[in-house]
LUMPANU-352555 format. One record per residue (C-alpha): residue in three letters; y, z negated, x negated. Coordinates in steps of 0.05 Angstrom, whole numbers, padded with zeros to 5 digits, always signed. Example, Ala and Ser with C-alpha at 12.3 -4.5 7.8 and 13.67 -1.06 7.14 Angstrom:
% residues 2
ALA-00090-00156-00246 SER-00021-00143-00273 
% end
This chain:
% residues 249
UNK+00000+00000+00000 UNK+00046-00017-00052 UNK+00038+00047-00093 UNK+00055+00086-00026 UNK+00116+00051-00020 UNK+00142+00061-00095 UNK+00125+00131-00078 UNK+00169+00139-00011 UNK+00225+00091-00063 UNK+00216+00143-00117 UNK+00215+00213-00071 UNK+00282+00179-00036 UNK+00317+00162-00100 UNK+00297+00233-00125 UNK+00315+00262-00061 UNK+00394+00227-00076 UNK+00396+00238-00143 UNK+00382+00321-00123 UNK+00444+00328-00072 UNK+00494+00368-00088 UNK+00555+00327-00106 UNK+00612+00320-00056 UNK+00668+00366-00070 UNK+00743+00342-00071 UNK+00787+00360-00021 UNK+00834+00421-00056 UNK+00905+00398-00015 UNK+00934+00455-00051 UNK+00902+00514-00004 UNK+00901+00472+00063 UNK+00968+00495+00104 UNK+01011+00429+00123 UNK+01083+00414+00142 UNK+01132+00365+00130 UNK+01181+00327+00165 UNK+01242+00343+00212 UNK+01290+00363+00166 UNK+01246+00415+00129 UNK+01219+00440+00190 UNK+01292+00458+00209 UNK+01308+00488+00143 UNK+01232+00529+00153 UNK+01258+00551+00230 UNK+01316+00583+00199 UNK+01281+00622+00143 UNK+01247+00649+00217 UNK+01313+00665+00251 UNK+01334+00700+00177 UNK+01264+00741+00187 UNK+01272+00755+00261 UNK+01338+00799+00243 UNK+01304+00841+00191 UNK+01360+00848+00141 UNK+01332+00830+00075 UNK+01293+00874+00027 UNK+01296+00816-00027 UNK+01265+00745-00018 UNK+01260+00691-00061 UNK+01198+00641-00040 UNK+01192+00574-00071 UNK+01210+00500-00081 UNK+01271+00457-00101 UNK+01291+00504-00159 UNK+01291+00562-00113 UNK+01331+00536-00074 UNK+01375+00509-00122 UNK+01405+00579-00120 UNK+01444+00555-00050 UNK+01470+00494-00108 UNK+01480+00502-00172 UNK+01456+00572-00176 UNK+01502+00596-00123 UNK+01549+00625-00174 UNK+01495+00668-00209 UNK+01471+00687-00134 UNK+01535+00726-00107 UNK+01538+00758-00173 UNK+01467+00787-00174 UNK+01425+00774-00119 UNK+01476+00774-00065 UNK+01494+00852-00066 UNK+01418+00859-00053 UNK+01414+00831+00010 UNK+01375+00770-00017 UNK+01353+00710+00022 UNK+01335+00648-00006 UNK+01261+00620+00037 UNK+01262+00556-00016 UNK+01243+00487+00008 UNK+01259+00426-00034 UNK+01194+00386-00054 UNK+01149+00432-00036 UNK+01084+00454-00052 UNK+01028+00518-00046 UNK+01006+00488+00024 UNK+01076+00489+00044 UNK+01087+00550+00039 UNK+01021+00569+00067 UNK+01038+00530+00128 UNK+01104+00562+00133 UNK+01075+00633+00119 UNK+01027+00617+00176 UNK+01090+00594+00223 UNK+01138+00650+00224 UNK+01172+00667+00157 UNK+01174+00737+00142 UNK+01157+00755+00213 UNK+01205+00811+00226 UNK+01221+00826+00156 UNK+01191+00879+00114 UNK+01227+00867+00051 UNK+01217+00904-00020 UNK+01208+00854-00054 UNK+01195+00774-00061 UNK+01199+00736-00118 UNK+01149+00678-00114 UNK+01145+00616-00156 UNK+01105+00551-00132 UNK+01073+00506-00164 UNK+01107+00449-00204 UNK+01107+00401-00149 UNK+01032+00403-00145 UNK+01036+00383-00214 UNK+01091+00325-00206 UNK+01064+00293-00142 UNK+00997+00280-00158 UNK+00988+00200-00152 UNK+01034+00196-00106 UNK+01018+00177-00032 UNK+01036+00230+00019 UNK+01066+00221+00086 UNK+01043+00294+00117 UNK+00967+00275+00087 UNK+00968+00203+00125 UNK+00978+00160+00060 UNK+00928+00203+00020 UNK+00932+00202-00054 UNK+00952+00270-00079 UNK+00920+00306-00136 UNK+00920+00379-00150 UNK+00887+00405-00222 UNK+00912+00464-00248 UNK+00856+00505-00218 UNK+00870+00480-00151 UNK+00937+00494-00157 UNK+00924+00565-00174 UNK+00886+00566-00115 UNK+00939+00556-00076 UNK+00983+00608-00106 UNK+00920+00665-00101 UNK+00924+00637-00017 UNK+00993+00654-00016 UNK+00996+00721-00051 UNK+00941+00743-00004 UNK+00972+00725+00056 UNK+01038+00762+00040 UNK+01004+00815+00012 UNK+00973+00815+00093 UNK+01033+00806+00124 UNK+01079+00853+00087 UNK+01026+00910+00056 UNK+01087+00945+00036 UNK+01120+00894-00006 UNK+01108+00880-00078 UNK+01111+00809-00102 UNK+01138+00782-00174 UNK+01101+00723-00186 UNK+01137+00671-00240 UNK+01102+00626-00285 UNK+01121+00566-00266 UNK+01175+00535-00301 UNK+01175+00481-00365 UNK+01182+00417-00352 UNK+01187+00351-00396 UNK+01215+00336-00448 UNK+01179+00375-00509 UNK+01103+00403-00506 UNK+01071+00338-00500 UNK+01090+00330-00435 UNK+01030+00328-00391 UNK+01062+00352-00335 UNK+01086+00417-00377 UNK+01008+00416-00398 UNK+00989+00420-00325 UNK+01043+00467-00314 UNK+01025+00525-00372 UNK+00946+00517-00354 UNK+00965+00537-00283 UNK+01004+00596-00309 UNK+00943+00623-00356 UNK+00906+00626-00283 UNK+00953+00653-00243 UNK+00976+00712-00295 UNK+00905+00737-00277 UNK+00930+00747-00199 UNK+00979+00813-00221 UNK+00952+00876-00211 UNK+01014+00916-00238 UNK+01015+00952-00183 UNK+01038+00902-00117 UNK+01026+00837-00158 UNK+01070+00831-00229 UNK+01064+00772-00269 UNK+01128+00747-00304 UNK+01137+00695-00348 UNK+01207+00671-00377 UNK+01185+00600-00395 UNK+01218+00612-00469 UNK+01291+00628-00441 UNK+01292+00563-00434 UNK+01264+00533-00486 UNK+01281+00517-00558 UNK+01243+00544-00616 UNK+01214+00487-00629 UNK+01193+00471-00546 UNK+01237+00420-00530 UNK+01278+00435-00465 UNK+01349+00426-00472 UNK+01386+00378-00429 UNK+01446+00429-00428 UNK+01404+00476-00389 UNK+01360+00432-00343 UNK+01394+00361-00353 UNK+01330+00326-00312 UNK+01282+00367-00343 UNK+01259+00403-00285 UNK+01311+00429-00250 UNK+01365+00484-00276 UNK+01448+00465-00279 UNK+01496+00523-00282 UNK+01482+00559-00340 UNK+01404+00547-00328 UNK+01416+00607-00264 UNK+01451+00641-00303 UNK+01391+00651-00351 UNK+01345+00661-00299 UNK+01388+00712-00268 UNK+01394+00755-00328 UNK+01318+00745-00343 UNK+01294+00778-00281 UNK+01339+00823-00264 UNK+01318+00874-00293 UNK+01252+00883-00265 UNK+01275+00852-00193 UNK+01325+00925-00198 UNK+01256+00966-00225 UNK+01212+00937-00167 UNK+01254+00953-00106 UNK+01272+01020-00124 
% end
């Protein structure tokens, strides 16, 4: 009897020891969105798509739309006469955007062009207990992260099969390279470079225009060290251009 029941022990322990670990949840690809004042801001980028206006739109977080801020100068200059809109949402992340991708924006629009950076925040929040995830702790590797940006390019690529999409690494951030959060941020990029076709999807990277030779990102140029003052716009401006002018033609 007792050799049966180390048998039925042993086949059960086996038995657990065989199943297929548990998965974590990848936040970055599951659509969510935020709270009253961003769903505001989100209806209006849906009022901006209903009229149908803009070839040009910039998708993103805080630093895009730091362009309505600090970049506003560097904006009427360049981006302005092109009919741009600016579709960025402070503190947000891929899932955001998914969710607000799913909800309206770009619905009426069939623009030229987008330019589409995402990404830092799922770097920056991750520890941090999240309101629109019910108190959840929220991580989000670099791999996940990219999986959240290939979600997004897919579903613009579906929604606007006419538009081509330039897709920015995602910025520096930190103080010099040993800043795990720039880590994070430049193993993300070495994924998502892999997304551009060359054809609808172009990868871009201008990470060094704001860097010194040596890495460290200068204060005069993003004085938190993540987001871009003045002259920071400026830089990004005259980085881009160029190809933004070569992919709407």
């Amino acid at each position: 009897m007792k050799s049966i029941i180390h048998l039925s022990l042993a086949l059960v322990l086996g038995s657990a020891i065989l199943l297929p670990a548990q998965e974590a949840v990848n936040y970055a690809i599951s659509p969510v969105p935020r709270d009253a004042g961003w769903m505001k801001r989100h209806e209006s980028f849906n009022a901006i798509s209903k009229q149908g206006e803009s070839p040009l739109v910039f998708l993103g977080d805080s630093i895009t739309q730091g362009w309505s801020g600090k970049g506003k100068a560097s904006w009427e200059k360049h981006f302005a006469p092109l009919k741009a809109a600016n579709f960025g949402i402070g503190g947000d992340r891929t899932e955001h955007v998914l969710w607000r991708l799913q909800n309206g924006n770009y619905d009426g629009l069939k623009p030229k062009l987008t330019v589409l950076m995402i990404g830092t925040n799922n770097t920056g929040h991750q520890g941090r207990p999240q309101v629109e995830l019910k108190g959840a702790i929220y991580q989000s590797t670099a791999e996940q992260t990219a999986q959240g940006v290939s979600a997004i390019i897919k579903l613009l690529r579906e929604k606007q099969p006419q538009m081509k999409i330039l897709l920015l690494g995602i910025f520096p951030r930190g103080a010099d390279a040993k800043d795990e959060k720039r880590k994070q941020n430049i193993a993300t990029n070495n994924l998502i470079r892999k997304l551009a076709d060359d054809q609808t999807v172009h990868y871009q990277d201008i990470s060094d225009t704001f860097l010194q030779a040596d890495g460290v990102l200068p204060k005069e140029i993003m004085p938190d060290l993540l987001h871009l003052n003045e002259t920071g716009y400026e830089k990004w401006s005259q980085a881009i251009l160029l190809k933004v002018t070569e992919l709407m033609k």
